[in-house]
Backbone bond lengths (Angstrom), bond angles and torsions (degrees), N, CA, C in turn:
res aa  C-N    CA-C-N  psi(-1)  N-CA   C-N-CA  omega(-1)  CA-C   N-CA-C  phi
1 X - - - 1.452 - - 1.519 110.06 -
2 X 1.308 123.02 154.02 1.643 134.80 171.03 1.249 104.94 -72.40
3 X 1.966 101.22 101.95 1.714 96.53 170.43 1.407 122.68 -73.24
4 X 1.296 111.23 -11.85 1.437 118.35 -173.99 2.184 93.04 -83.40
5 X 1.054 132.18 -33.02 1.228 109.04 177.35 1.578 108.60 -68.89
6 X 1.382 133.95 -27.28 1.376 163.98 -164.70 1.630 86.30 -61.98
7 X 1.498 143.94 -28.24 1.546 135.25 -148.57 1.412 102.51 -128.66
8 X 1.748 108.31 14.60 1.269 114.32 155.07 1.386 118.93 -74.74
9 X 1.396 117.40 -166.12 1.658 123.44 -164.31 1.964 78.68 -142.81
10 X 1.574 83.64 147.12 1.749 100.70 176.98 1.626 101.79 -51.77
11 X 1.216 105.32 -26.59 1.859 108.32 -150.36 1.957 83.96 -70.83
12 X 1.790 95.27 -56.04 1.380 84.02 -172.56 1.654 141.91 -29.08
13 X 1.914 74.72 -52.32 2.337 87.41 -179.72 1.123 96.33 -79.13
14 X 1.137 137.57 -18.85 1.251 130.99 -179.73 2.022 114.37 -39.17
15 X 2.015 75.19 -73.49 1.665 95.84 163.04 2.201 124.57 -49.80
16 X 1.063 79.87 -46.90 1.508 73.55 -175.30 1.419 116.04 -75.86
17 X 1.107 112.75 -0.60 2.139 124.29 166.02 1.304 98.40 -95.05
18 X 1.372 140.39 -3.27 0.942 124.87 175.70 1.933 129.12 79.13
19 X 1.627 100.22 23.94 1.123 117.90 -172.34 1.257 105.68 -93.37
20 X 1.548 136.89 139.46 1.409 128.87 167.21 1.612 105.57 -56.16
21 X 1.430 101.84 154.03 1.632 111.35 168.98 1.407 105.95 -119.25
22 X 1.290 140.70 61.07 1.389 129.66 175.39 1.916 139.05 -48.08
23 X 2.159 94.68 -20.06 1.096 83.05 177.67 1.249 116.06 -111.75
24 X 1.389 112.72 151.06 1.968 116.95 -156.38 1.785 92.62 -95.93
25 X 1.444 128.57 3.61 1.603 122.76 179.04 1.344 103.10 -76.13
26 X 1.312 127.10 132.43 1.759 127.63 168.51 1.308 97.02 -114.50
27 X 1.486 99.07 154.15 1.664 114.45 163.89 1.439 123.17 -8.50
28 X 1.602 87.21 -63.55 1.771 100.81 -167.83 1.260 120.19 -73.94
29 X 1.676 123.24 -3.37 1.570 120.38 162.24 1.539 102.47 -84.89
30 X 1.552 145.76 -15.36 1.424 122.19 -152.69 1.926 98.53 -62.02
31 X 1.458 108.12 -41.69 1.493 97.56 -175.46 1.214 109.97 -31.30
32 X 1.438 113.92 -85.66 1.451 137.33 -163.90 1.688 105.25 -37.37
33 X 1.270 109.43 -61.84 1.801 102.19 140.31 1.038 156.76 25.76
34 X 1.633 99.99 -85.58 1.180 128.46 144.04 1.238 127.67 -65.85
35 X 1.349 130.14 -54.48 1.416 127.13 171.11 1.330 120.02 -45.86
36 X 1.790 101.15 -21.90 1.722 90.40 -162.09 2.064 93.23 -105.09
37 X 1.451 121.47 2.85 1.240 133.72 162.86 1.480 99.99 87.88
38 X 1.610 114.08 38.42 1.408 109.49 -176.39 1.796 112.28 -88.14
39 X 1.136 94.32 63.07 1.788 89.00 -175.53 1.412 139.61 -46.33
40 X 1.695 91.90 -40.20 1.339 112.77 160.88 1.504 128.86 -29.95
41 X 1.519 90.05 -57.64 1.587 117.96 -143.16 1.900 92.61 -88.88
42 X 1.645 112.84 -19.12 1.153 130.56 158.88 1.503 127.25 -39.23
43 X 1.812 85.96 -72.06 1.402 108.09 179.26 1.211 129.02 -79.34
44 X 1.401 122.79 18.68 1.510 157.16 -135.00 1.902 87.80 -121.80
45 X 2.186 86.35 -82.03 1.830 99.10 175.80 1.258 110.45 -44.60
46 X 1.190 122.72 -34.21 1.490 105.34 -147.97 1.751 100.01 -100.46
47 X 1.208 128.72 -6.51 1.572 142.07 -174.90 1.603 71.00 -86.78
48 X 1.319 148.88 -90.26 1.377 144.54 -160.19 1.346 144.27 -35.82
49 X 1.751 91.91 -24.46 1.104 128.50 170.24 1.546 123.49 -54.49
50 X 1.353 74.52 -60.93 1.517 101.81 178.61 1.548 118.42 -53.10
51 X 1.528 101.07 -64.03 1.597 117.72 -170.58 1.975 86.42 -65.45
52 X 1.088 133.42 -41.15 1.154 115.78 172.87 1.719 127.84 -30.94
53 X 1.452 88.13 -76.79 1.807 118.52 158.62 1.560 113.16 -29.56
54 X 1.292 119.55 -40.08 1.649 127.04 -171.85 1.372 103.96 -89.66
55 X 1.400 126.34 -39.64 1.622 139.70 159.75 1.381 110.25 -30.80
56 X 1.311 89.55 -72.88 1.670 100.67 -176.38 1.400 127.06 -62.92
57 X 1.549 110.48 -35.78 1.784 112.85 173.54 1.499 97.46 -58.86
58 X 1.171 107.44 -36.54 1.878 114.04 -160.19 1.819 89.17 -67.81
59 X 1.177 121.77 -90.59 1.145 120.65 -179.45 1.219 131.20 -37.86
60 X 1.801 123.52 -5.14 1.311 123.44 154.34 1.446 123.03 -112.47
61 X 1.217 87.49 18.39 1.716 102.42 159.14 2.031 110.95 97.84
62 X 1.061 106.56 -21.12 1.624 134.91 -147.85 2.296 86.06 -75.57
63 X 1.434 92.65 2.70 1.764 73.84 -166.85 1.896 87.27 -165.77
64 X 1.265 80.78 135.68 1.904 101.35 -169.62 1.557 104.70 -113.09
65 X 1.176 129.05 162.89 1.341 124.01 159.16 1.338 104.73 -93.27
66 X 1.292 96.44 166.18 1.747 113.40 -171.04 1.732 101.39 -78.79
67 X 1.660 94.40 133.26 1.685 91.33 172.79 1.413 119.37 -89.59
């Protein structure tokens, strides 16, 4: 596999499939996050994450909806 595509960010392929990215939280704030007890705002990134992740299988074919 291309380790150099590997040192992208979800947001990136996200963008370049042409998926909206609506949420502006990255990786590198969850600490601060946490320190500051934003759980919410946690469980926010990481619900986005996801639907990101499901975007992208979908749009590379790897994931169907249920018939």
């Amino acid at each position: 596999y291309d380790q150099g595509a590997m040192r992208r960010t979800l947001k990136a392929f996200a963008k370049r499939f042409g998926l909206p990215v609506p949420d502006e939280t990255n990786g590198a704030d969850i600490q601060a996050m946490v320190n500051a007890g934003d759980w919410d705002g946690i469980a926010t990134h990481c619900r986005a994450d996801v639907e990101l992740t499901v975007g992208l299988a979908k749009k590379l074919g790897h994931l169907r909806e249920a018939a």
